[in-house]
LOFISE-550412 format. One record per residue (C-alpha): residue in one letter; x, y, z; residue number from 1. Coordinates in nm, 3 decimals. Layout:
! LOFISE-550412
[a,[X,Y,Z],NUM],
...
This chain:
! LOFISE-550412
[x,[8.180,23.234,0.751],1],
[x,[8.388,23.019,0.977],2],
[x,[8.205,22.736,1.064],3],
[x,[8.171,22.652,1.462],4],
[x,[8.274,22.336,1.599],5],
[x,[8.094,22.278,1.962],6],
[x,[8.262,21.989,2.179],7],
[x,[8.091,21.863,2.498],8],
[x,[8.327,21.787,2.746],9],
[x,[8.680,21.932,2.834],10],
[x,[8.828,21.597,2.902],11],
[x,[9.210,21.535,2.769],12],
[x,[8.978,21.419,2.414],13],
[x,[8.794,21.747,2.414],14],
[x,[9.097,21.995,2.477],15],
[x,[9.308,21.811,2.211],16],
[x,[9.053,21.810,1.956],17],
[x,[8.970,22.168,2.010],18],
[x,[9.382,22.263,2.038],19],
[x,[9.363,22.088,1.710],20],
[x,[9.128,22.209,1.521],21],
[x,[9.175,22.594,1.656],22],
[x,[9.506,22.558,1.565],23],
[x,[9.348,22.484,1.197],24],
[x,[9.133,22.799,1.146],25],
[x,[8.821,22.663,1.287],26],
[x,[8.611,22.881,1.527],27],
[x,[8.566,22.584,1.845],28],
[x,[8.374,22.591,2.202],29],
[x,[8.408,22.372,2.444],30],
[x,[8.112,22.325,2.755],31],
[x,[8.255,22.125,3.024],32],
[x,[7.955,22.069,3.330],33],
[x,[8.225,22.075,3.635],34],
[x,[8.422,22.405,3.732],35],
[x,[8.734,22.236,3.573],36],
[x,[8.866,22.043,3.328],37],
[x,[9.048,21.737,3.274],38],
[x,[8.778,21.485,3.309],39],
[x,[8.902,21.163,3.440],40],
[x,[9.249,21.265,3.420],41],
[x,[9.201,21.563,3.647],42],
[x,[9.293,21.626,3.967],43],
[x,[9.156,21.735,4.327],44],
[x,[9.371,22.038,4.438],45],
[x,[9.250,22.140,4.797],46],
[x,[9.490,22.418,4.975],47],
[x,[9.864,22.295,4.870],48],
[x,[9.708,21.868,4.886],49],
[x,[9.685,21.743,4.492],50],
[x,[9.527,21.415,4.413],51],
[x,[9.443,21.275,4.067],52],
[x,[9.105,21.097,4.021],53],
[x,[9.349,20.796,4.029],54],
[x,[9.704,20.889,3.989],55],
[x,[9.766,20.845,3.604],56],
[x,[10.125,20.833,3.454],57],
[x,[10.209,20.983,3.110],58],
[x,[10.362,20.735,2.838],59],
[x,[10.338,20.672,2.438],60],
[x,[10.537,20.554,2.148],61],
[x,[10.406,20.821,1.967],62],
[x,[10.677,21.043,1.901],63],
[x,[10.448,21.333,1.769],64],
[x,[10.202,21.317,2.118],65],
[x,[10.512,21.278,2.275],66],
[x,[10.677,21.608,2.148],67],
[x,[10.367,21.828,2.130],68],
[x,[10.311,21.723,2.548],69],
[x,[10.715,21.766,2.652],70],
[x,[10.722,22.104,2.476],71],
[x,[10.399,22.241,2.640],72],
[x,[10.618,22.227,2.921],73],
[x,[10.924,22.343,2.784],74],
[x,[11.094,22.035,2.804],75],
[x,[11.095,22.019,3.195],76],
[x,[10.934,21.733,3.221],77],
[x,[11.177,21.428,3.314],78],
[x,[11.124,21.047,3.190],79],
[x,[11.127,20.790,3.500],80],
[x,[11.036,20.427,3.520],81],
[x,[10.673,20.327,3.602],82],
[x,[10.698,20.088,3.897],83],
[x,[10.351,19.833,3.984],84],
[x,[10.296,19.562,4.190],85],
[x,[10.046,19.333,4.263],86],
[x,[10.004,19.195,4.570],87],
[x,[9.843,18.865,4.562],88],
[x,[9.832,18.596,4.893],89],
[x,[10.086,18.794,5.060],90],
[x,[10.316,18.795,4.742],91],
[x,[10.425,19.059,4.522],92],
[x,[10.398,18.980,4.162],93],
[x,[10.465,19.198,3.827],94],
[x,[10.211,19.404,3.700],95],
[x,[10.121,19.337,3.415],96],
[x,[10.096,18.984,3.478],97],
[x,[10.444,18.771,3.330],98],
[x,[10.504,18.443,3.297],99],
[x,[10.778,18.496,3.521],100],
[x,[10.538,18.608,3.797],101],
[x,[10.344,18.277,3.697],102],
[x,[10.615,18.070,3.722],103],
[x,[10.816,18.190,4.039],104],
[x,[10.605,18.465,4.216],105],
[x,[10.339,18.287,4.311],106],
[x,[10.480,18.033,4.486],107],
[x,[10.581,17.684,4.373],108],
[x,[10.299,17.430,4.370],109],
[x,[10.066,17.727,4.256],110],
[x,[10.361,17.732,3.973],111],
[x,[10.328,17.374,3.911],112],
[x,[9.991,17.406,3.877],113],
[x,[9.918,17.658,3.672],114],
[x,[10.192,17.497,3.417],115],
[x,[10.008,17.210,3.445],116],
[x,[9.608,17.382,3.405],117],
[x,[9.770,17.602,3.119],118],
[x,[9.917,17.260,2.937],119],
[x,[9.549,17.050,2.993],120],
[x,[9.382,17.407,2.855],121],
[x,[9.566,17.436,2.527],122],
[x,[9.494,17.065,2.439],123],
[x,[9.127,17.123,2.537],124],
[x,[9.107,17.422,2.330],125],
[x,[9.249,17.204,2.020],126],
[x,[8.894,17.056,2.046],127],
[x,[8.694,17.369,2.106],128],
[x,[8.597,17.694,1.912],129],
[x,[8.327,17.942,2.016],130],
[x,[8.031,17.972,1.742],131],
[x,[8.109,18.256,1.563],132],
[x,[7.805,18.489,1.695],133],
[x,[7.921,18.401,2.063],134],
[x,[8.112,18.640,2.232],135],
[x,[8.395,18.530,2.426],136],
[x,[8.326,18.608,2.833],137],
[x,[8.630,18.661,3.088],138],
[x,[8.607,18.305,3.213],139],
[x,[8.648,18.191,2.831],140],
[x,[8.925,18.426,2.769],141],
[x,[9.132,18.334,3.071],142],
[x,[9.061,17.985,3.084],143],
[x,[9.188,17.932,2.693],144],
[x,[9.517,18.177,2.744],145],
[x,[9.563,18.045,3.112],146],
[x,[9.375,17.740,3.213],147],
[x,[9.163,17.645,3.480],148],
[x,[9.366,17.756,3.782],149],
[x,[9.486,18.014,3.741],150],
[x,[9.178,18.185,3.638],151],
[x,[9.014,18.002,3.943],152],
[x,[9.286,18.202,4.175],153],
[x,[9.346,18.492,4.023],154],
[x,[9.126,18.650,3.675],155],
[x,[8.834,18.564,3.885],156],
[x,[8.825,18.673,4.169],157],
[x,[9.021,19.015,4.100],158],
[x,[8.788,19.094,3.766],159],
[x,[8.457,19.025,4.003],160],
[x,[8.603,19.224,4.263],161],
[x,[8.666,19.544,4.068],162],
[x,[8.355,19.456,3.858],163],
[x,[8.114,19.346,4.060],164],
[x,[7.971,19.130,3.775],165],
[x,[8.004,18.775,3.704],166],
[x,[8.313,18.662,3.484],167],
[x,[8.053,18.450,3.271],168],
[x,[7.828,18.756,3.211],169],
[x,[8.179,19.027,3.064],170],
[x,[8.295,18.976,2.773],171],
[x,[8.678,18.967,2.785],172],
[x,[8.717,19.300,2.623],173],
[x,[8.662,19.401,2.998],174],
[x,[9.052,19.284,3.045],175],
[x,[9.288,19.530,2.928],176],
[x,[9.396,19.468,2.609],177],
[x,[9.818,19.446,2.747],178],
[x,[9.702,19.165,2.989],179],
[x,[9.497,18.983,2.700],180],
[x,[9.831,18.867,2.541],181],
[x,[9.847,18.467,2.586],182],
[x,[10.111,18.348,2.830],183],
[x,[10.324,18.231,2.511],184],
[x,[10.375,18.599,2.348],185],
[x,[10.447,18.683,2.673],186],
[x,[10.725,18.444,2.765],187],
[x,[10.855,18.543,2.389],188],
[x,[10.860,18.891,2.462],189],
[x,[11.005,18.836,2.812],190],
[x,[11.335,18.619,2.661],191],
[x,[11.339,18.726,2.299],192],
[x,[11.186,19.055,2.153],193],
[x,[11.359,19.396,2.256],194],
[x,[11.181,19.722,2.386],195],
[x,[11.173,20.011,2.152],196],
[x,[11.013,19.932,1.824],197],
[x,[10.839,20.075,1.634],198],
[x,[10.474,19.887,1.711],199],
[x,[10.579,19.813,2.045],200],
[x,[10.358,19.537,2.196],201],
[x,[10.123,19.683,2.467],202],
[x,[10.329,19.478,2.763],203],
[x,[10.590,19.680,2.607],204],
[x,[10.385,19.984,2.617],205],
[x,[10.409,19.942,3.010],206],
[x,[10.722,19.951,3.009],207],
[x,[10.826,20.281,2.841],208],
[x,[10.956,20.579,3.060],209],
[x,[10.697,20.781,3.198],210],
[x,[10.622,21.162,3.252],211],
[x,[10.456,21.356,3.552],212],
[x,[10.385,21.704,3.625],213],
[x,[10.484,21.857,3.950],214],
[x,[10.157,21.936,4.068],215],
[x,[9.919,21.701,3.951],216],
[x,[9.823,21.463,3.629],217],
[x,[9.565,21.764,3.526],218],
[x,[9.864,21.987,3.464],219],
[x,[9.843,21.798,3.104],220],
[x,[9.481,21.863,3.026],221],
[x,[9.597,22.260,3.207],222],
[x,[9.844,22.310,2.921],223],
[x,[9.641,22.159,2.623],224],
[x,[9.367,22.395,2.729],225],
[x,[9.592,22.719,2.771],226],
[x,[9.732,22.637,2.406],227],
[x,[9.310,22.563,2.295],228],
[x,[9.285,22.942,2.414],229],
[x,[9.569,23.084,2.271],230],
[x,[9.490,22.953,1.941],231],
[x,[9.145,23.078,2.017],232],
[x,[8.926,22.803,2.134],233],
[x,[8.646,22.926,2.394],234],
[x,[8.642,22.678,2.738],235],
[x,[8.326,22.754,2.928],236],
[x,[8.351,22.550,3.219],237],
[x,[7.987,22.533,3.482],238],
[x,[7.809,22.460,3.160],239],
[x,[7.580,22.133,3.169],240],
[x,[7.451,22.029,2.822],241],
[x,[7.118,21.930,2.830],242],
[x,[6.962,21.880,2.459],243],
[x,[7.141,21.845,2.132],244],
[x,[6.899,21.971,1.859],245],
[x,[6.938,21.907,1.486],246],
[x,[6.864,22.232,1.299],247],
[x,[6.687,22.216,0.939],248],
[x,[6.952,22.246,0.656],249],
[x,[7.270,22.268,0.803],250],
[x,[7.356,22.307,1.179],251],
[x,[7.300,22.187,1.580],252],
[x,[7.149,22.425,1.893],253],
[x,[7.263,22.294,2.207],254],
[x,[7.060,22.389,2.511],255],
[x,[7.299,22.400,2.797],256],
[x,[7.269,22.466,3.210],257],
[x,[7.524,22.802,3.311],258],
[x,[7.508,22.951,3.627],259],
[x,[7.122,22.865,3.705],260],
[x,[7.016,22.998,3.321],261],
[x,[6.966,22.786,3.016],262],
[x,[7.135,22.891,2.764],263],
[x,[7.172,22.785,2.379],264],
[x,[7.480,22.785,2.138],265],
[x,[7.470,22.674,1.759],266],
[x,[7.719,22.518,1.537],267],
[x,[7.802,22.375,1.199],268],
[x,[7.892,22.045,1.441],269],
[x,[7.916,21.881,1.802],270],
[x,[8.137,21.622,1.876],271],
[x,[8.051,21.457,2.226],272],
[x,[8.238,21.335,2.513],273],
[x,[8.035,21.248,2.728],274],
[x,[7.886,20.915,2.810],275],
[x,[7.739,20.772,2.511],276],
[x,[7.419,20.640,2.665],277],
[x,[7.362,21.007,2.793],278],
[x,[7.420,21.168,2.467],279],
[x,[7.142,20.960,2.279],280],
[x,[6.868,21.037,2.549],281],
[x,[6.987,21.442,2.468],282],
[x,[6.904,21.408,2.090],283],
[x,[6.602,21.575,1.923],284],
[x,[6.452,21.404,1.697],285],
[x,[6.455,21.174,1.971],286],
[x,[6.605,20.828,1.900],287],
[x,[6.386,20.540,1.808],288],
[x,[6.259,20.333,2.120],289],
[x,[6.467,20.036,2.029],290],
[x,[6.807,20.294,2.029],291],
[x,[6.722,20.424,2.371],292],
[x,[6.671,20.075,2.520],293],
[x,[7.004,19.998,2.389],294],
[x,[7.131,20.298,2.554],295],
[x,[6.999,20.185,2.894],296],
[x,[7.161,19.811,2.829],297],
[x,[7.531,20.020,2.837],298],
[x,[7.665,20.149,3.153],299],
[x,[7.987,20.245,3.279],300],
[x,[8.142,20.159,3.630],301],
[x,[8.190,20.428,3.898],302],
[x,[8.529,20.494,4.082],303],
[x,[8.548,20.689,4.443],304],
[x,[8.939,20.774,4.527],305],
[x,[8.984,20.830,4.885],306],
[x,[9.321,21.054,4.986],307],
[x,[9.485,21.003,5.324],308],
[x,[9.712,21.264,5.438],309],
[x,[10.008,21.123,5.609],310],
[x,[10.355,21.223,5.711],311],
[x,[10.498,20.844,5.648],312],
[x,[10.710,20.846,5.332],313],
[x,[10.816,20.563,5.109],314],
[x,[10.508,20.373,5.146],315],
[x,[10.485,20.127,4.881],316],
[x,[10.803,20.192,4.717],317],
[x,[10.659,20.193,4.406],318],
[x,[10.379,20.397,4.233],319],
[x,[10.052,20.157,4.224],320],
[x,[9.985,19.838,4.364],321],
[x,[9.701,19.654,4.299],322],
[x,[9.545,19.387,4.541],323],
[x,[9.304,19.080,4.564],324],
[x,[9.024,19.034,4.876],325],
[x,[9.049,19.409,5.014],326],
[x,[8.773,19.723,4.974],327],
[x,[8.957,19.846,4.690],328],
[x,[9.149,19.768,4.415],329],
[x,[9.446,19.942,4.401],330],
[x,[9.686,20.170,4.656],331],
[x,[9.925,20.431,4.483],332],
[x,[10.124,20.698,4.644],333],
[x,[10.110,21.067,4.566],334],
[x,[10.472,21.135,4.649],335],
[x,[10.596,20.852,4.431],336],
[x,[10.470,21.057,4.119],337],
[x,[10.591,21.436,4.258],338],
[x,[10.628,21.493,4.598],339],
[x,[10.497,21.859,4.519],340],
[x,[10.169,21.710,4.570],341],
[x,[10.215,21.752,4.899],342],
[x,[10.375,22.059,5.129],343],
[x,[10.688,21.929,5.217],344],
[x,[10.702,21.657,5.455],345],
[x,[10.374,21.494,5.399],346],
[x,[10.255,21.279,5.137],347],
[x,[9.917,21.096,5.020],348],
[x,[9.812,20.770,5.023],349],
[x,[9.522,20.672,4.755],350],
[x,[9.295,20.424,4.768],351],
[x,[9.062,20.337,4.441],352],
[x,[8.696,20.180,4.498],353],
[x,[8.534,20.062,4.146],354],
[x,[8.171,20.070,4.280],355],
[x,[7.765,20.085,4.161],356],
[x,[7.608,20.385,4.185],357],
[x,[7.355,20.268,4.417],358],
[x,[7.614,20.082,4.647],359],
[x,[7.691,20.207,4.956],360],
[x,[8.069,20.212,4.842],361],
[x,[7.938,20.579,4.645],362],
[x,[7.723,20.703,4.902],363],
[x,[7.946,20.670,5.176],364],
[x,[8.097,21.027,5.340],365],
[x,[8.517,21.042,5.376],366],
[x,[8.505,20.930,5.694],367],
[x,[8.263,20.609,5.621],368],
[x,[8.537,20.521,5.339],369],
[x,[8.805,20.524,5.553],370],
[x,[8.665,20.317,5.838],371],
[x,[8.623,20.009,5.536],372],
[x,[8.973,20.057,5.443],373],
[x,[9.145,20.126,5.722],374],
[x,[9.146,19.744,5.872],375],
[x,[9.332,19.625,5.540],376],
[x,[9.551,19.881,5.501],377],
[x,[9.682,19.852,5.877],378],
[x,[9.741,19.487,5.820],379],
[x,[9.932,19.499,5.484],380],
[x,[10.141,19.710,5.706],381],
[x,[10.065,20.031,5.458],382],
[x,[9.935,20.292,5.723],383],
[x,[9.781,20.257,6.070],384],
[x,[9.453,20.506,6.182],385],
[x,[9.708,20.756,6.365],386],
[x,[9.889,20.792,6.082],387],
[x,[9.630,21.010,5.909],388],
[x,[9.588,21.341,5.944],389],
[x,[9.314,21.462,5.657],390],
[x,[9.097,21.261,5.379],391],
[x,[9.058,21.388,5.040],392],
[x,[8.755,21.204,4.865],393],
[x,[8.681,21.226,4.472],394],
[x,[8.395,21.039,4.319],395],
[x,[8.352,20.972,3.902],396],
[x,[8.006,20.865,3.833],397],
[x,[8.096,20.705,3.495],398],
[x,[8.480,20.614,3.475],399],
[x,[8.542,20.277,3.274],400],
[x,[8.281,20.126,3.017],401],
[x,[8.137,19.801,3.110],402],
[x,[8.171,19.531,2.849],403],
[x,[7.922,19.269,2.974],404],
[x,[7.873,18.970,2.681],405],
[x,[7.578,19.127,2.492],406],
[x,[7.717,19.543,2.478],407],
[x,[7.867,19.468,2.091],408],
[x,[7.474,19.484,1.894],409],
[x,[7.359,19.737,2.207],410],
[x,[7.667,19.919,2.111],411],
[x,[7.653,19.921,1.757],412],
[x,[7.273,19.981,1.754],413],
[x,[7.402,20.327,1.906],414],
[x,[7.679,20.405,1.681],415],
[x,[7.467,20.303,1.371],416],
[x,[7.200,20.566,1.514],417],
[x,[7.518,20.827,1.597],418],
[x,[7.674,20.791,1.256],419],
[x,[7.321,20.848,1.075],420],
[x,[7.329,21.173,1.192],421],
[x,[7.597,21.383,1.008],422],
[x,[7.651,21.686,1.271],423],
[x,[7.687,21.483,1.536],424],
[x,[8.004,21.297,1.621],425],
[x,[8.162,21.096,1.951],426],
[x,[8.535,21.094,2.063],427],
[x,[8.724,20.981,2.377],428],
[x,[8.651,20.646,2.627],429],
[x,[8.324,20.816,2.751],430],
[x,[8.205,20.894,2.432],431],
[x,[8.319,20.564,2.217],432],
[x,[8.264,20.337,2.516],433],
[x,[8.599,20.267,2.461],434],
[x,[8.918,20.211,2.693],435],
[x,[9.220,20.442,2.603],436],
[x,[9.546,20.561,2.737],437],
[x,[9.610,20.928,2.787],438],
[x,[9.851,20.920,2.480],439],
[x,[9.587,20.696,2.267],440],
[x,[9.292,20.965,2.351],441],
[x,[9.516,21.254,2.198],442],
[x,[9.598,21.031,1.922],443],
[x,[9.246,20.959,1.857],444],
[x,[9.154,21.358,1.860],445],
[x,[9.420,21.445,1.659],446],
[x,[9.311,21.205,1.384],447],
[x,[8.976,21.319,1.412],448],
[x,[8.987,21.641,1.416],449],
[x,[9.196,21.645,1.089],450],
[x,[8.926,21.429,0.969],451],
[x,[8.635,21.695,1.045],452],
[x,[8.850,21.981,0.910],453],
[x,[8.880,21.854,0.581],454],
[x,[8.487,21.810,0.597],455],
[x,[8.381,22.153,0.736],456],
């Protein structure tokens, strides 16, 4: 008998891995709780008005994720350049952060200074190491690649904005990985390395071509689902796992929520990806007390994306920006990525609000959202009130994994528990607690799933 392969959660993770492994033989169903899929890189569609949870852009070095996504659309997809700002004090600077946007963008004396804070940091750091069971916080991280002042003016305040937790108490994992490089490898690459090789540096990374889909990012996820089908994966979408039973001998029974019923479905194993915390407090045999504490000492960070149907074009003239000292963190523009997002001669402007889920950033209607944003946005010159003629509103309970400075031993407390138990298995940023690009998360399924194949 063909042994079944359940997968909770038809995220861009879930539909590759069960593309993958259908396309190997095995018998796969996906349960995905929403009445789509896609996950986080979905997309609202609302009459002929299509906005991503967060516009996403589609780039890798990966010349085999590359392929497989350009020829699930026949090759009609066309490579442009990804264009981001960040506006900081009334200045644009690049995004990611350069040492050319140190140097010159911000202004001279801030220049001066940060040269200055950056030379005083590297001779202080000659003196200092962390102890080796101390994990390095954001303040640490950007004081030692950046110095004093610049962290002061800019890590700071924009990582405890989108946070909303003090630098001191996140462990610098929390800044992405491309912006992590020290302001030396940086002015290197910037005047000396070229783009294109083979384990391109992840500043480099940012600056590959990019692909979008005419009518939304979750045309991707679409397309990796229709070929999951065809090679004869079952998507049940409206399906809301509940338990995750281990079976005597040799199998899992999942209890799942369909259309008001509860329902159960057994395989020979489940990969999850869904929140990790959420999976352990699903498992029978319960976890151990000291597992599920652990569980509740992880957390992710919310995101709401408000829409704002407009007729202005050429907003930003450019794809994202983000920003310092405003209700959100970053402004993109739907029109920028395909204007078929939009019927023709409108567009939509998108705002992004990290928030708690107990703020009043997530329980705040449309309408409430716009009123905070509207003030900034008519001062940066971006949009006035009259200008908008509709609001769109998404809202992702868990969208990025918080790394505060004691998640490694809550972390690997759960993974140790995970990993103990041989028919159950976690994939994707949800499910590893782990921050991936699009092209990384296929990557990672891929891997995986010929992994699990040649253990089934």
């Amino acid at each position: 008998m063909i042994p079944q392969v359940i997968i909770i959660g038809a995220g861009i993770s879930g539909l590759s891995l069960a593309w993958r492994l259908s396309r190997q033989g095995l018998k796969v169903h996906v349960l995905e709780s929403s009445n789509t899929v896609g996950g986080l890189a979905g997309t609202l569609r609302q009459g002929r008005y299509c906005m991503d949870i967060g516009p996403h852009s589609f780039f890798t070095d990966d010349s085999e994720v590359l392929n497989i996504v350009l020829d699930m659309f026949d090759n009609r997809l066309t490579p442009m350049p990804r264009e981001v700002k960040f506006l900081y004090q009334n200045r644009y600077l690049d995004y990611p952060l350069t040492a050319h946007s140190v140097l010159f963008q911000m202004g001279f004396w801030s220049g001066i200074l940060t040269g200055l804070s950056f030379i005083k940091s590297k001779i202080n750091n000659l003196q200092r190491t962390l102890p080796v069971d101390q994990e390095e916080t954001v303040e640490d991280w950007a004081i030692k690649s950046f110095g004093a002042h610049l962290y002061r003016t800019f890590f700071k305040p924009y990582t405890e904005q989108f946070w909303k937790i003090p630098c001191t108490e996140l462990s610098s994992r929390s800044i992405p990985t491309h912006t992590r490089m020290s302001f030396i490898n940086t002015l290197r690459l910037l005047l000396l390395k070229p783009i294109g090789k083979k384990d391109s540096s992840l500043i480099e990374r940012e600056m590959l071509p990019t692909y979008y889909p005419d009518t939304g990012f979750a045309e991707i996820a679409e397309r990796v689902a229709d070929a999951a089908r065809k090679a004869g994966a079952q998507i049940q979408v409206n399906s809301r796992v509940v338990g995750v039973n281990e079976l005597p001998g040799e199998g899992v029974r999942i209890r799942y929520e369909y259309e008001g019923e509860f329902k159960e479905i057994e395989g020979a194993q489940v990969v999850s990806t869904i929140p990790l915390n959420r999976l352990v407090k699903m498992l029978h045999p319960s976890a151990p007390p000291e597992v599920l504490t652990s569980a509740d000492r992880l957390d992710y960070r919310s995101l709401v994306v408000l829409g704002m149907v407009t007729e202005k074009q050429r907003i930003l003239n450019c794809g994202y920006i983000y920003v310092l000292d405003r209700p959100y963190n970053r402004i993109s523009e739907m029109n920028e990525f395909s204007p078929a997002t939009s019927p023709e001669g409108e567009n939509i402007l998108v705002v992004e609000m990290p928030c708690l889920r107990d703020s009043v950033v997530w329980s705040a209607s449309k309408e409430e959202l716009f009123d905070m944003c509207i003030g900034s946005l008519a001062e940066d010159g971006f949009i006035a009130p009259g200008d908008v003629k509709h609001l769109l509103l998404v809202k992702s309970p868990y969208a990025y994994p918080i790394y505060r400075k004691d998640y490694a031993p809550n972390l690997k407390r759960l993974f140790d528990h995970i990993n103990a138990r041989e028919r159950i298995s976690t994939l994707g940023r949800l499910g590893e607690f782990r921050y991936m690009d699009i092209d990384k998360c296929i990557r990672r399924a891929f891997d995986f799933a010929d992994q699990l194949q040649n253990r089934l």
